[in-house]
KOLGUMI-730989 format. One line per field, with one value per residue: residue number from 1; residue in three letters; z, x, y negated of N, C-alpha, C in turn. Coordinates in steps of 0.2 Angstrom, whole numbers. Layout:
KOLGUMI-730989
n (NUM | ...) .
res (ALA | ...) .
nc3 (Z | ...) .
nc1 (X | ...) .
nc2 (Y | ...) .
cac3 (Z | ...) .
cac1 (X | ...) .
cac2 (Y | ...) .
cc3 (Z | ...) .
cc1 (X | ...) .
cc2 (Y | ...) .
end
This chain:
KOLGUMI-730989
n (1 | 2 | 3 | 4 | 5 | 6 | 7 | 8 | 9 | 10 | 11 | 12 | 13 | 14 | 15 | 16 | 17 | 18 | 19 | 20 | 21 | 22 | 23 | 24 | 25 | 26 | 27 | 28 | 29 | 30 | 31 | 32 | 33 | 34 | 35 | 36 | 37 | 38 | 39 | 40 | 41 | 42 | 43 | 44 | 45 | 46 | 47 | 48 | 49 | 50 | 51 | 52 | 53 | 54 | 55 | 56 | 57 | 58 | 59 | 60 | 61 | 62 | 63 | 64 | 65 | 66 | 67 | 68 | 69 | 70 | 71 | 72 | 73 | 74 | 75 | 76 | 77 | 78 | 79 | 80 | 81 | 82 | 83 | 84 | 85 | 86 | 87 | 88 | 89 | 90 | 91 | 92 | 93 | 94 | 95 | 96 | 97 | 98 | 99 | 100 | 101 | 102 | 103 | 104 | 105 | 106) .
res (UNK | UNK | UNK | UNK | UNK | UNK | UNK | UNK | UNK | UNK | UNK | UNK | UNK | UNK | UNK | UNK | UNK | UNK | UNK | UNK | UNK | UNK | UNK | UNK | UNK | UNK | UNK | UNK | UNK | UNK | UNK | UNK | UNK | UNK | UNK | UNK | UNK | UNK | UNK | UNK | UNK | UNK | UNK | UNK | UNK | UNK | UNK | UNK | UNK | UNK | UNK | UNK | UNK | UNK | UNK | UNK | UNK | UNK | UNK | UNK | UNK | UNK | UNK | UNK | UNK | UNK | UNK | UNK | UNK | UNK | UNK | UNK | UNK | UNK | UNK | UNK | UNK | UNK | UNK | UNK | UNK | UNK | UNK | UNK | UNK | UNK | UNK | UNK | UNK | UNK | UNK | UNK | UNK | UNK | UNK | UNK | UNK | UNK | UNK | UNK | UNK | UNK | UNK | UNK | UNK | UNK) .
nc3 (404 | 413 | 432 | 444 | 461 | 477 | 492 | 510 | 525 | 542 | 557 | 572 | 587 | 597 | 590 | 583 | 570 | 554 | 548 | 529 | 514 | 499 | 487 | 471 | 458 | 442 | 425 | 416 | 403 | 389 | 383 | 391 | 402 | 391 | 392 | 407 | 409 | 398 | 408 | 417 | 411 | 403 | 383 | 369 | 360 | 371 | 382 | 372 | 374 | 386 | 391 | 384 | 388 | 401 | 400 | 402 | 390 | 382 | 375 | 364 | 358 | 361 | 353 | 341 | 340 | 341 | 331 | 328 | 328 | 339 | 346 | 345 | 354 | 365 | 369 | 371 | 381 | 392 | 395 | 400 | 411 | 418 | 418 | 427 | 437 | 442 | 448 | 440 | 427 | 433 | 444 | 437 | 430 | 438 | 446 | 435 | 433 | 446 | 447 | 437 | 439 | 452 | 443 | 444 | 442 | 449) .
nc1 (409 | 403 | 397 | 389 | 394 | 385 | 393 | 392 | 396 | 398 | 399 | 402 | 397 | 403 | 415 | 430 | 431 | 426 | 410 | 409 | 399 | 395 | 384 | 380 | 371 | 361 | 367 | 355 | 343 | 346 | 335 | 327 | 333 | 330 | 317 | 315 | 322 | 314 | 302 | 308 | 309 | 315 | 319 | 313 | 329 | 336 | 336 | 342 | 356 | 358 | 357 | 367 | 379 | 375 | 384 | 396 | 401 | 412 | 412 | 414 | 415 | 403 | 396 | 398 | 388 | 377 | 376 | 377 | 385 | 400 | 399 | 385 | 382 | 386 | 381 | 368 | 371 | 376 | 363 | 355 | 361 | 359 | 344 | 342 | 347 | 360 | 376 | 387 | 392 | 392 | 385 | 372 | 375 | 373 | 362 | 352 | 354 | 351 | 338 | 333 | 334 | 327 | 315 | 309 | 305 | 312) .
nc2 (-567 | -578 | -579 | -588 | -588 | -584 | -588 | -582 | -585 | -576 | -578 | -566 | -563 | -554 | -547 | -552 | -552 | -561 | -560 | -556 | -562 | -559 | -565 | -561 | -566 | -558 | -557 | -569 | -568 | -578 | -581 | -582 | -592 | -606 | -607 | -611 | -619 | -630 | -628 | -635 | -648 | -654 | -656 | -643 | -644 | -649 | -640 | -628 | -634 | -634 | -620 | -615 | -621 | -616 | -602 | -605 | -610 | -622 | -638 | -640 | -626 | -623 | -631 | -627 | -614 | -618 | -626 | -640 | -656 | -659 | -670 | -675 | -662 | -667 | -680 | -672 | -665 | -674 | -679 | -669 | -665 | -678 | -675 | -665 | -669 | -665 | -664 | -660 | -648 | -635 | -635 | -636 | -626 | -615 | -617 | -617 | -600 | -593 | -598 | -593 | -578 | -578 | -580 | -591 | -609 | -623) .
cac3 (406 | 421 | 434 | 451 | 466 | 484 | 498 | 518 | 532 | 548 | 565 | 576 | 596 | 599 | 586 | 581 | 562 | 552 | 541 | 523 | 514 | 492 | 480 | 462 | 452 | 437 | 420 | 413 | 397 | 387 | 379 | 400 | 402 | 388 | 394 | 412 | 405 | 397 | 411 | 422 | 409 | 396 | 378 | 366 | 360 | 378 | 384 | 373 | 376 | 394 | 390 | 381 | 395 | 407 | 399 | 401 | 383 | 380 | 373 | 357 | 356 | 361 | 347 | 333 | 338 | 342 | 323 | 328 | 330 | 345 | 349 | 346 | 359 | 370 | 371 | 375 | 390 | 397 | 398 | 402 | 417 | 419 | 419 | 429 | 443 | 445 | 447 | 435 | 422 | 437 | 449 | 431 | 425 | 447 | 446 | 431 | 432 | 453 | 445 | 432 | 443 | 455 | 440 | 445 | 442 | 455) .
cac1 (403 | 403 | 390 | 390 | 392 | 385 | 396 | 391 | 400 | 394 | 405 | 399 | 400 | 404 | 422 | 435 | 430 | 419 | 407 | 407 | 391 | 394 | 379 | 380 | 365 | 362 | 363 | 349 | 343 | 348 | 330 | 321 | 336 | 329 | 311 | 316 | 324 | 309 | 300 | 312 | 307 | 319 | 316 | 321 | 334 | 341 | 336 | 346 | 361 | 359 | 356 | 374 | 383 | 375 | 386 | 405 | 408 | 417 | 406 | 416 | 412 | 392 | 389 | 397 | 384 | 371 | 376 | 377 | 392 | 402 | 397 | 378 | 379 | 390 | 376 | 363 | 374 | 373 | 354 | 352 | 364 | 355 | 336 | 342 | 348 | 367 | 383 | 390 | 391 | 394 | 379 | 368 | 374 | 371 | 356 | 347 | 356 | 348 | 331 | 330 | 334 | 321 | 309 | 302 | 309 | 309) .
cac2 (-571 | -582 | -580 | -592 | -582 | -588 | -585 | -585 | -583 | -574 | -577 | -562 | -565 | -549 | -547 | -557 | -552 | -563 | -556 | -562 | -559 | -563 | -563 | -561 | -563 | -554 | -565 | -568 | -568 | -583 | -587 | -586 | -599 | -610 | -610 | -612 | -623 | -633 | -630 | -641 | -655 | -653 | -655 | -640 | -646 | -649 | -633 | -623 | -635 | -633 | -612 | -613 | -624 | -612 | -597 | -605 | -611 | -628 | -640 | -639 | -619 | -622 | -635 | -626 | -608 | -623 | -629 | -646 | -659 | -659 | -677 | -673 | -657 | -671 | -681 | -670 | -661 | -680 | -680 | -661 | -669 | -683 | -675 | -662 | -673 | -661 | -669 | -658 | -643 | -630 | -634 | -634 | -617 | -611 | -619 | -611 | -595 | -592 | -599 | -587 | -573 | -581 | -580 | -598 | -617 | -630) .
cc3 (413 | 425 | 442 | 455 | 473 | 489 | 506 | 522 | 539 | 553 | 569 | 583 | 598 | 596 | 584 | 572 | 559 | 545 | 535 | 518 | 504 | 489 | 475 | 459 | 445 | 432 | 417 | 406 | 395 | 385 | 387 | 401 | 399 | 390 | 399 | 411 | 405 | 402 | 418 | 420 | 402 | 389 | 377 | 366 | 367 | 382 | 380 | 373 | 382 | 394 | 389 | 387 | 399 | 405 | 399 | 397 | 385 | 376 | 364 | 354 | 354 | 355 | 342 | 334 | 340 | 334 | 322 | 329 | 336 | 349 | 352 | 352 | 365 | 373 | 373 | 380 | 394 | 399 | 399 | 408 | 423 | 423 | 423 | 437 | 447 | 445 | 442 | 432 | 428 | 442 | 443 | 429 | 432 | 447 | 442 | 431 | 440 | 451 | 441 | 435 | 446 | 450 | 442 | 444 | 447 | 452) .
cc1 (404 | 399 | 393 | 389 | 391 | 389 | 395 | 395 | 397 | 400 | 398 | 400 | 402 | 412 | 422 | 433 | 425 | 417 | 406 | 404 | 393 | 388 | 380 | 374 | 366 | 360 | 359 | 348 | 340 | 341 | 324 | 325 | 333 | 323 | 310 | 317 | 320 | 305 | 300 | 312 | 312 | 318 | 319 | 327 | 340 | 340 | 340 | 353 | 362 | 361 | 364 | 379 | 381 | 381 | 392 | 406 | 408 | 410 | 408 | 414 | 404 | 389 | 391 | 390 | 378 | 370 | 374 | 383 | 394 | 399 | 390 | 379 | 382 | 384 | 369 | 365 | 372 | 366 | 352 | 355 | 363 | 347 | 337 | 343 | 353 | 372 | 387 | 389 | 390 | 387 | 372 | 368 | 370 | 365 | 349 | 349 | 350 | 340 | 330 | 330 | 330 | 315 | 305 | 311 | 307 | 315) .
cc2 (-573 | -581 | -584 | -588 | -586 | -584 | -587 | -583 | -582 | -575 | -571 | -562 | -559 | -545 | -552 | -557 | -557 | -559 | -561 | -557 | -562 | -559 | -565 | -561 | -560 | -560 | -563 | -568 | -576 | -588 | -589 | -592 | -606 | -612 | -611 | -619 | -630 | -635 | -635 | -648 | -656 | -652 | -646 | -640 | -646 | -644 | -627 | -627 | -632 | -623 | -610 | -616 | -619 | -605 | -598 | -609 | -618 | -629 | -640 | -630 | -620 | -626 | -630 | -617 | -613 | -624 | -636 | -650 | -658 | -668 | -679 | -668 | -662 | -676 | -678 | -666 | -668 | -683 | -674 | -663 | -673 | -681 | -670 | -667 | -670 | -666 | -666 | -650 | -636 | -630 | -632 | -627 | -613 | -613 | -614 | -604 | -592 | -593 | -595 | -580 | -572 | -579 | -585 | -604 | -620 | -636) .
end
């Protein structure tokens, strides 16, 4: 399982060392994803694409446990893409993954 990790960096005035700060959120459950999901404007449909793209797979993998064509799950990444307003698969899965963590959508 994938999960997006944020990383900060602290310079201290006091040492040469800098401190590095990583957070992992915990993953969520798949079905908060898909209503998180909705809540962000997303049909069904496009919220449990979005829910499957948040978990790693290939988009060839997520149609066939979707049970849809690859072309069909191809097209709704491009508007879960789109209605989200991310540049790509990776800021979407960080995005809802830190949001369900959160327990709220923005």
């Amino acid at each position: 399982m994938r999960l997006p990790v944020s990383l900060t960096c602290y310079l201290c005035a006091d040492t040469r060392h800098p401190l590095v700060v990583a957070i992992l959120p915990r993953q969520p459950d798949q079905q908060r994803i898909e209503m998180l999901a909705q809540k962000m404007g997303l049909s069904p449909c496009e919220a449990r694409v979005a829910a499957l793209i948040q978990l790693g797979l290939s988009n060839r993998e997520a149609a066939h446990i979707a049970g849809i064509k690859e072309q069909t799950f191809n097209t709704y990444a491009k508007r879960v893409l789109s209605k989200l307003e991310v540049a790509g698969r990776t800021e979407m899965a960080q995005r809802l993954t830190w949001q369900a963590s959160l327990g709220r959508a923005s």
